[in-house]
C-alpha positions as CSV (number, residue, x, y, z in Angstrom):
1,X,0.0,0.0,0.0
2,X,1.7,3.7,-1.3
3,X,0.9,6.0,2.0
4,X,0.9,8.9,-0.9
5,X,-2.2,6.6,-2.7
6,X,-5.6,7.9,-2.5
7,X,-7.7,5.3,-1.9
8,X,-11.8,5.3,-2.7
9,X,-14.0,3.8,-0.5
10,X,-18.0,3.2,-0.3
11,X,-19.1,4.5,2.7
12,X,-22.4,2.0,2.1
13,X,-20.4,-1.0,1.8
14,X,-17.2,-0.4,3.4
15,X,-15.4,-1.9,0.7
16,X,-12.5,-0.2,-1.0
17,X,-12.3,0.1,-4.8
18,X,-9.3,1.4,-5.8
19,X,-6.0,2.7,-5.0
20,X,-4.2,5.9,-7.4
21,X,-1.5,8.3,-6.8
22,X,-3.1,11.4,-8.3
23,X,-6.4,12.8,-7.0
24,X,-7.8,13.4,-10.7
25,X,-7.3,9.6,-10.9
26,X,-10.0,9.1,-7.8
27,X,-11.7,11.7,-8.5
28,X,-12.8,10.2,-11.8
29,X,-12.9,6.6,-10.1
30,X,-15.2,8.2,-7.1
31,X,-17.6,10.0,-9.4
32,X,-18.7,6.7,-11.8
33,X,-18.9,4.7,-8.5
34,X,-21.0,7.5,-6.7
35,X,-23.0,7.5,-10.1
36,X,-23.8,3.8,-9.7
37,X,-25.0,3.7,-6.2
38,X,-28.2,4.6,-4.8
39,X,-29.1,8.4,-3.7
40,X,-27.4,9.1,-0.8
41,X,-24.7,6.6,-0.2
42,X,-21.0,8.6,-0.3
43,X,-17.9,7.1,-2.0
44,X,-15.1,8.6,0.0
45,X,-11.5,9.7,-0.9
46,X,-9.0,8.8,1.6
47,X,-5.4,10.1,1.5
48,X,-2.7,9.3,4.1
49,X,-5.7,7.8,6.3
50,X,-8.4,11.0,6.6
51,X,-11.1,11.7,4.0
52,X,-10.7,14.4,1.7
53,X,-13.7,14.6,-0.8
54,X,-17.0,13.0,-0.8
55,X,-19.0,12.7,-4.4
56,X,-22.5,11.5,-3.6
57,X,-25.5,10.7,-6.3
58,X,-28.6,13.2,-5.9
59,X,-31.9,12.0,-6.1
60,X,-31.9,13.8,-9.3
61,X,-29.4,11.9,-10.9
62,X,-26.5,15.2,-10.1
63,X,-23.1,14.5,-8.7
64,X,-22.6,16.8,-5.4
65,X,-18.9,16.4,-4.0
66,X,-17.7,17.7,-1.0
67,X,-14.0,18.7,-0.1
68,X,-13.2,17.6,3.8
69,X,-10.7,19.5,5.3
């Protein structure tokens, strides 16, 4: 495990998808997984062990993302 990876987790499941070393990379990865889960349920971005952005699905179909700090 790279402690510089960004990892993206569903926050539903628990289970972890993926593992990048550039926060486009998980940003994309995030997104199409937030896309294909049900309204509501964040995918998380962790990085060095904290979350630090959180795409969710809308009920209308929208991407919202939020930046943790």
């Amino acid at each position: 495990m790279n402690p510089n990876a960004c990892c993206i987790i569903s926050e539903a499941s628990e289970d972890r998808f993926d593992e990048t070393d550039s926060l486009e990379e998980a940003l994309r990865i995030a997104r199409a997984l937030a896309r294909e889960s049900q309204a509501g349920d964040p995918v998380s971005i962790e990085h060095r062990g904290r979350v630090i952005r959180q795409p969710v699905l809308l009920p209308d179909g929208s991407i919202s993302e939020e930046e943790i700090r």
